[in-house]
N, C-alpha and C positions, 0 to 999 in steps of 0.2 A: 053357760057361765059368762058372766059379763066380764069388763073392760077390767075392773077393780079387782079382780076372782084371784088372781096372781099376787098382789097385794097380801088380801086375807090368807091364802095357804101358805104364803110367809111366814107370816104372823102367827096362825097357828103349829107349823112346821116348827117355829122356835119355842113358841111358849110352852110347848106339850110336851118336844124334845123326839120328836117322829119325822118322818121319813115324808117325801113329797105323794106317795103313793096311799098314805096313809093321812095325811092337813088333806087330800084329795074328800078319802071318805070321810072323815070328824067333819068338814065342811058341806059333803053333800047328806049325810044321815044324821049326823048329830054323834053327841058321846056317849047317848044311851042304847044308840046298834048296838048287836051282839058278836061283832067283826070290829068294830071299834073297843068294845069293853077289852076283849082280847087282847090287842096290842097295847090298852094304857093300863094294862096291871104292873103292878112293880116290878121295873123289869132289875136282874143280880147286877151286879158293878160290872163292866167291859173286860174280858177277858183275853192278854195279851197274847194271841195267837205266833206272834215271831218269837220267844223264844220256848215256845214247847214246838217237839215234836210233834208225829200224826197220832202215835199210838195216846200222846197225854192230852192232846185235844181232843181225839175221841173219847178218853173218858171221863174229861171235862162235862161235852155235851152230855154224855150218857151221866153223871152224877144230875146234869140242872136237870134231865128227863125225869130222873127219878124225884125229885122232888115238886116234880107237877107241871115243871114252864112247859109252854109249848114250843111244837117247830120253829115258828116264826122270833118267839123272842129268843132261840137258843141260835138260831142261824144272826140275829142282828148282834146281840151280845158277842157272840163267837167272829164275826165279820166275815161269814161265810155265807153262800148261797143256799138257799131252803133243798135245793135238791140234795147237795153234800150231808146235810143233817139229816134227813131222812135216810139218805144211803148207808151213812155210817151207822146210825139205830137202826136199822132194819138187819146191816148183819149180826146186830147182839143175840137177834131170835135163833140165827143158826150156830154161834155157841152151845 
């Protein structure tokens, strides 16, 4: 990555409305990856995690599960870490 590469992940970091990990990939693969299509689908409105509990955050995520978003947009939306998200869906199977 050149001199200027910092610039553009800026740039696209704000105009996409994505994460520096992600202006990373749109800038090295393009928006037609299939790890880039993923993170720019419409992601739900931001979901104010301080005033719910654990039990209504988890079935927050578990509601956007069910409606098809995946881990990643349910851990950004949620302002959690992908691991949390998967841990908490993972114990819906043992319900």
């Amino acid at each position: 990555m050149g001199d200027d590469t910092g610039y553009y992940l800026l740039l696209i970091a704000i105009l996409r409305d994505v994460n520096v990990g992600q202006a990373k990939m749109l800038y090295k693969y393009g928006p037609s990856h299939p790890k880039c299509k993923e993170f720019l689908e419409k992601k739900p409105p931001q979901i104010d995690t301080q005033k719910l509990n654990k039990n209504e955050i988890t079935k927050e995520m578990r509601d956007l599960k069910d409606k098809g978003y995946s881990d990643h947009v349910i851990a950004d939306v949620c302002n959690s870490n992908l691991s949390v998200v998967r841990r908490r869906l993972g114990k819906r199977k043992e319900n």
